[in-house]
Each structure stands twice: as structure tokens, then as C-alpha cells.
C-alpha positions as CSV (number, residue, x, y, z in Angstrom):
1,X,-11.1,-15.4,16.3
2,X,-11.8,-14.5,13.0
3,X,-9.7,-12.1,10.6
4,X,-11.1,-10.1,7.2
5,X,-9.3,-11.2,4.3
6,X,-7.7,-14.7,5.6
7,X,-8.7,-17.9,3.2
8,X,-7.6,-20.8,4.5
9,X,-6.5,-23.7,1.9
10,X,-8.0,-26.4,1.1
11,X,-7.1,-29.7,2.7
12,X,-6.7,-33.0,1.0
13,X,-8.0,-31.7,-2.4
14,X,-6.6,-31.9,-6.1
15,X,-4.8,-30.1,-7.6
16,X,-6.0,-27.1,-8.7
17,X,-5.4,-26.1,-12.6
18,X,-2.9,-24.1,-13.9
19,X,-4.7,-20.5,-14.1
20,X,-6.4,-21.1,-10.4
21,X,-3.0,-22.4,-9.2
22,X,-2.0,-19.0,-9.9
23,X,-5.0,-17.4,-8.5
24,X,-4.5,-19.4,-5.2
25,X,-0.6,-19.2,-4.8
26,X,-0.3,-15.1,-5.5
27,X,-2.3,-14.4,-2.8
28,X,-0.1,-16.5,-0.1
29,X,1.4,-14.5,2.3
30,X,5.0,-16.0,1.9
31,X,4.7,-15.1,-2.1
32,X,3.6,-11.8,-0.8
33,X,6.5,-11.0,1.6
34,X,9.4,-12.9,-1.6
35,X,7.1,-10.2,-4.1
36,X,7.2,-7.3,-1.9
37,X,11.2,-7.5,-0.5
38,X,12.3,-5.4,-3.9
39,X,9.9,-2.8,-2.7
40,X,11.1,-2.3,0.7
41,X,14.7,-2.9,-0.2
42,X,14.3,0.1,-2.6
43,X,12.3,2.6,-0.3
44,X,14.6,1.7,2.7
45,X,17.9,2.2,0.6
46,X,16.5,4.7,-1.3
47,X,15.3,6.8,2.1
48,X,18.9,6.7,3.6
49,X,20.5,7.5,0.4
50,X,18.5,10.5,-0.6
51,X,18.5,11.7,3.2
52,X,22.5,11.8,3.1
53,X,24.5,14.9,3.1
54,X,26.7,13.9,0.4
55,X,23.3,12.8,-1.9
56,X,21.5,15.8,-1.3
57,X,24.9,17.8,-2.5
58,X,24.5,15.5,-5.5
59,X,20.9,16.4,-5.8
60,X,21.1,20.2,-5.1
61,X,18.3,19.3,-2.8
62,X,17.8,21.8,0.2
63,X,16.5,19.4,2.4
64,X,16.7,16.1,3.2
65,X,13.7,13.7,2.3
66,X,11.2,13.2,4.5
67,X,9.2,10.0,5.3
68,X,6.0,8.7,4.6
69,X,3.7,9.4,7.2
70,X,2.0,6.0,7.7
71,X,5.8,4.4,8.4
72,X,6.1,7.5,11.0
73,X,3.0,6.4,12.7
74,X,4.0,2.9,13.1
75,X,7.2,4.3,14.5
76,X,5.5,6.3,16.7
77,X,3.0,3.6,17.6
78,X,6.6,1.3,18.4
79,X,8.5,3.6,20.4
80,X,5.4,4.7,22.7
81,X,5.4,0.8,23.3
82,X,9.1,1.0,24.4
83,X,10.3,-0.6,20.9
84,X,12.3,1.5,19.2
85,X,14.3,1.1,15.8
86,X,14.4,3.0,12.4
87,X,13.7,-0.2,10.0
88,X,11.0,-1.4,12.5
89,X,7.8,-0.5,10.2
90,X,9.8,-2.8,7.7
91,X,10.6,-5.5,9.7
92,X,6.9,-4.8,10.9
93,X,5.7,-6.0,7.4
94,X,7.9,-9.4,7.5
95,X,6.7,-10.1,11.1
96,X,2.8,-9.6,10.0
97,X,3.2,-11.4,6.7
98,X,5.5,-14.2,8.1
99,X,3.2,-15.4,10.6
100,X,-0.1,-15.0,8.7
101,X,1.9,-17.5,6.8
102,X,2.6,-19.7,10.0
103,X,-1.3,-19.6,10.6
104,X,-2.1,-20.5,7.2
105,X,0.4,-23.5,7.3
106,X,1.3,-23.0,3.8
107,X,4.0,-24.3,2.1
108,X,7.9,-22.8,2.2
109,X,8.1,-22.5,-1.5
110,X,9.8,-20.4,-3.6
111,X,7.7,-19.7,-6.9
112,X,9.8,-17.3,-9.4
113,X,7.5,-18.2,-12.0
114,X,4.4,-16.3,-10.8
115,X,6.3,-13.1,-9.6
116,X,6.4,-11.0,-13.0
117,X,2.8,-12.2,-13.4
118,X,2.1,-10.5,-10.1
119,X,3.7,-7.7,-11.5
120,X,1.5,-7.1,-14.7
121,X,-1.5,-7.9,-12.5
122,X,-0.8,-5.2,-10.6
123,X,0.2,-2.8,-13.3
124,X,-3.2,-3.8,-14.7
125,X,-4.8,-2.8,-11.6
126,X,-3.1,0.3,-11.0
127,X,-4.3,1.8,-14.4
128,X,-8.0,1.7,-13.9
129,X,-7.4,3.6,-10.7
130,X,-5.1,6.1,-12.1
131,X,-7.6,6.8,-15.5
132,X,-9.7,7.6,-13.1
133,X,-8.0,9.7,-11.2
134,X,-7.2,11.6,-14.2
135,X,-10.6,11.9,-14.9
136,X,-11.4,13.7,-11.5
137,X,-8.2,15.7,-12.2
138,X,-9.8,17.1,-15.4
139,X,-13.4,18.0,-13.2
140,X,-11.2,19.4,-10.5
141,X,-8.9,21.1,-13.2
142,X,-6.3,19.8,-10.9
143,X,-3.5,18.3,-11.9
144,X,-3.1,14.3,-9.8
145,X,-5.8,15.6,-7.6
146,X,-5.4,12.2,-6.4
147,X,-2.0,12.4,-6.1
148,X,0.5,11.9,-2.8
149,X,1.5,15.4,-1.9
150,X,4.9,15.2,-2.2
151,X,6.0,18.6,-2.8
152,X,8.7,19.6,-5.2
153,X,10.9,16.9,-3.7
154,X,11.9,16.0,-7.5
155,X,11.7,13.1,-9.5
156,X,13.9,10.3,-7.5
157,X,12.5,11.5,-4.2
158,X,9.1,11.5,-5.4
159,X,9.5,8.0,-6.7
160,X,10.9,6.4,-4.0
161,X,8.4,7.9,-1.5
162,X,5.5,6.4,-3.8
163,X,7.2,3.5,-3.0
164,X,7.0,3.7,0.4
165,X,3.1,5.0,-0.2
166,X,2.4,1.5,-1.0
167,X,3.8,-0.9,1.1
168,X,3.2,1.2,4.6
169,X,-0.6,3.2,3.6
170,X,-1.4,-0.8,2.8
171,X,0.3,-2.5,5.9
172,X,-1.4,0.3,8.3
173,X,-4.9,0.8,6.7
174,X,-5.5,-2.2,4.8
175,X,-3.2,-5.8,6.7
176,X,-3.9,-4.2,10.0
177,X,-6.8,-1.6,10.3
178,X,-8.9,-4.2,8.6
179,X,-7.9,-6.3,10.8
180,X,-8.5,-4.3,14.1
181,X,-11.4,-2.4,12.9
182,X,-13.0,-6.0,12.0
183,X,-11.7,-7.8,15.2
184,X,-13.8,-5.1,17.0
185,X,-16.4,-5.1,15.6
186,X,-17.1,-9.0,15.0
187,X,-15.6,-10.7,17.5
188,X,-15.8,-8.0,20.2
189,X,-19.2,-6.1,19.6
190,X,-20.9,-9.6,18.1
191,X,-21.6,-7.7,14.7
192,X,-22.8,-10.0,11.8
193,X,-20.0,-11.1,10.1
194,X,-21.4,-9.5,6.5
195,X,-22.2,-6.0,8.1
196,X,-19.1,-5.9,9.8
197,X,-16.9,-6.7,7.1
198,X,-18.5,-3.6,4.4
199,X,-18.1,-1.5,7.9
200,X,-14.6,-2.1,8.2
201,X,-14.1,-1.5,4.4
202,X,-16.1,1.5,5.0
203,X,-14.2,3.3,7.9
204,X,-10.7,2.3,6.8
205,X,-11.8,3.6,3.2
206,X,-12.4,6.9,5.0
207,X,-9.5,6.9,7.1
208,X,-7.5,7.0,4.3
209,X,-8.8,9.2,3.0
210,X,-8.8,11.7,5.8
211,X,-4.9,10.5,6.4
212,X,-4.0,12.3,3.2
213,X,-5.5,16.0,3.8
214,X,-2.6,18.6,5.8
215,X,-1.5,22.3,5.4
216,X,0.3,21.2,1.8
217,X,-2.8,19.2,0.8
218,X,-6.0,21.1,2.3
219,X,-9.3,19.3,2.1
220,X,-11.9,19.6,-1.1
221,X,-14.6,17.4,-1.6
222,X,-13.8,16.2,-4.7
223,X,-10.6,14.9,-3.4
224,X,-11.8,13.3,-0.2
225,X,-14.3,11.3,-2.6
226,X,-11.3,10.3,-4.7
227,X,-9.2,9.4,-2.1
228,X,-12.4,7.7,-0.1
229,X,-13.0,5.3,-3.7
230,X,-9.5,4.6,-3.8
231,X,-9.6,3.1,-0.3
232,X,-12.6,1.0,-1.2
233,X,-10.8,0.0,-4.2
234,X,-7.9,-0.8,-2.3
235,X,-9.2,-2.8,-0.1
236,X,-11.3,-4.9,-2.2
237,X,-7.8,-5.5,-4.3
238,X,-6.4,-6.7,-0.9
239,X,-9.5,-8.7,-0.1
240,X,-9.5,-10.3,-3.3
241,X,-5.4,-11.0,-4.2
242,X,-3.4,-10.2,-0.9
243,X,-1.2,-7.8,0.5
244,X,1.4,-8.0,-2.0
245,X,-0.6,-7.1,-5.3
246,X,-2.3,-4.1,-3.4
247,X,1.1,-2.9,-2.6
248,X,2.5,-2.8,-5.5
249,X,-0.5,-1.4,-7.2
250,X,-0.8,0.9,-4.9
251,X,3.0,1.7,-5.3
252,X,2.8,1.9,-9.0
253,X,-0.1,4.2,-9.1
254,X,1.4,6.6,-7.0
255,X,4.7,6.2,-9.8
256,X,2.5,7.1,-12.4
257,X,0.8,9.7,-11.2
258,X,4.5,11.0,-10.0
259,X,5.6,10.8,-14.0
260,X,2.4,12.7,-15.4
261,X,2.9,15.4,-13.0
262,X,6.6,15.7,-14.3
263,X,5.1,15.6,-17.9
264,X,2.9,18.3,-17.3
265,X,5.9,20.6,-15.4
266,X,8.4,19.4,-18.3
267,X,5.1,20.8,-20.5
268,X,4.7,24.1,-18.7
269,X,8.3,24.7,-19.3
């Protein structure tokens, strides 16, 4: 059975130099899972902490945080399997990456030295995405028209469920609807395996997109074609360097959008 977005390593070959070496070992799924636990240590910590009683007294907040939609949908997906658990969807993304790694047959190595690399590689991913989302703002004359719609949860809130954005929007659209939507369509329906890769890409990209639009974020054109590109761009970041770089670009994006929008209401007065 094949699977979009697996590369096997090499067997029996030199090694690689220094730059590929990075190229190669960033996208492992055990560096991806050791790279991503900050993330969903935050999110997780930061969801219970900001949904408590005493925190939202501290916070003045009238109600309690909610969740991101993508983690509910797992849940739901879960408990209408007869699993239930709140830190399932994490544990979800451990499972998932833990035994692509199994598959893979990859070393158990711990790497510290390309982790902040990883980090400015996604940073530097997450910028071209975000100038251009500015740029549809200014067309749209919307404010982060590509934005999560988070409300007026407030800055901490709004942070931490960008957070969340990124590691479960990736692990439900990009790790496993790929995945699914490719399985199908290959390995079921006997598609070519070039045509049924860009359709995957394709229908996830739109997925997500159609994911984001509810009563606090209607539909416009312009943002489903934002949102649409930034699924395509997503997923060719995942494609290209693994689960963990698109999650923490997509997570970072999502945190800068987050502090422009709080620029431009510090701004307004």
C-alpha cells in the first residue's frame, strides 16, 4: 500500500553531507514528534489553564476558551468509535508519527542540533505565506482576511489556539486526509499515481479551506481562494519537509497574523 508523502531511506549508502544530512534528518518522523512536543505541551496546558475558573477571573474573560475545531472533530471521530479521552487528538499525533517512524525503520536518535534550525526554517516559511496574506488583506480591505477567526478571545487565547491551528488543521488535513484521500484514490480506485497525488492535494486544499467558513467567518471569494492557496501551500510544505515543519509554520503564521491584528486594534485605539 502506498502512502503520499512517505520517503523511505536509503539503504547501505554514504553518508550524506552536512546540508543534506539536515535536509534528510528534519523530515524524520521521530524528529518531527521530539520538534513538535513544545507545541502540544503548550496548546494542551495552555487550553486547561485558560478554560479554568480561577484563569478566566484572572483574565476578566467571560467565557471560557473554546477549542479548535479540527481537535473537536477527531474527538468526535474517537468517541463515535467508542474511544473516548480529552488528550486523545494529542496522543493521536504521537501514535501517527510514532509508527510512521516504526515503518520507516529509522533510527532512535535524538538530534538537538537541528531543532532551532527547524525552527527558522519554518519561520522562514511562514512569512511568505503571511505577506501574502497581507496582501489579499489590503484587496479585501480586510484586516487578516486569512486569519483564524478567533473572536475577541484576547491576546493569550488567541495565541495559544494558533497553536493548536497548527498541529491539529495539519494532523487532520494534511498527515491523515492526504493519506485517506490518496489511499482511495490509488490504491482503491487504481488512479495513476501522479494524478492521484495533485487530486488529493487538490481536495484536501479545498477542504480546508471550506473547514474555515461559519456564522463568525461567512464565506467570500476572496477568502476561500486565500484559504484554498494556503492549503496547497501547506501541503506542498508537508510533502516536501514533514509534518513537523508544516506545523510549526502553520502555527507561527497563525501567531503572526494574531499580533498584527492586535497592532492594528492597539492602532485604532
Amino acid at each position: 500500500m502506498s502512502s503520499i508523502g512517505d520517503r523511505q531511506p536509503a539503504v547501505g549508502q554514504p553518508p550524506p553531507p552536512i546540508g543534506d544530512q539536515y535536509w534528510q534528518r528534519s523530515a524524520e518522523p521521530l524528529q518531527a514528534l521530539i520538534f513538535l512536543v513544545p507545541l502540544i505541551l503548550f496548546y494542551e496546558l495552555g487550553l486547561a489553564l485558560l478554560g479554568s475558573r480561577k484563569m478566566q477571573l484572572f483574565l476578566q474573560m467571560n467565557q471560557p476558551i473554546g477549542d479548535i475545531k479540527a481537535r473537536r472533530m477527531l474527538f468526535d471521530l474517537f468517541e463515535s468509535m467508542g474511544i473516548s479521552g480529552y488528550y486523545l487528538p494529542g496522543l493521536a499525533v504521537v501514535v501517527v508519527l510514532l509508527c510512521r517512524h516504526l515503518v520507516r525503520r529509522d533510527p532512535w536518535a535524538w538530534r538537538p542540533g537541528i531543532y532551532p534550525f527547524m525552527w527558522i526554517e519554518s519561520l522562514g516559511l511562514a512569512l511568505p505565506l503571511f505577506v501574502f496574506g497581507m496582501v489579499v488583506s489590503k484587496l479585501s480591505m480586510q484586516l487578516g482576511a486569512g486569519a483564524e477567526p478567533f473572536g475577541s478571545s484576547g491576546f493569550g487565547p488567541a495565541v495559544v489556539l494558533s497553536i493548536g491551528a497548527g498541529i491539529y488543521e495539519e494532523l487532520l488535513f494534511r498527515l491523515i486526509g492526504l493519506a485517506v484521500v490518496h489511499l482511495i484514490l490509488v490504491d482503491w480506485l487504481k488512479w495513476p499515481e501522479k494524478w492521484g497525488a495533485v487530486t488529493a492535494i487538490t481536495i484536501t486544499a479545498v477542504l480546508f479551506a471550506l473547514y474555515h467558513f461559519s456564522s463568525d467567518n461567512p464565506f467570500t471569494w476572496g477568502k476561500f481562494t486565500f484559504y484554498t492557496a494556503a492549503g496547497l501551500y501547506f501541503a506542498a510544505v508537508y510533502l516536501v519537509r514533514g509534518f513537523g515543519i508544516v506545523a510549526w509554520t502553520h502555527a507561527l503564521y497563525d501567531v503572526l497574523v494574531v499580533v498584527l491584528q492586535m497592532q492594528y486594534r492597539f492602532d485604532q485605539g
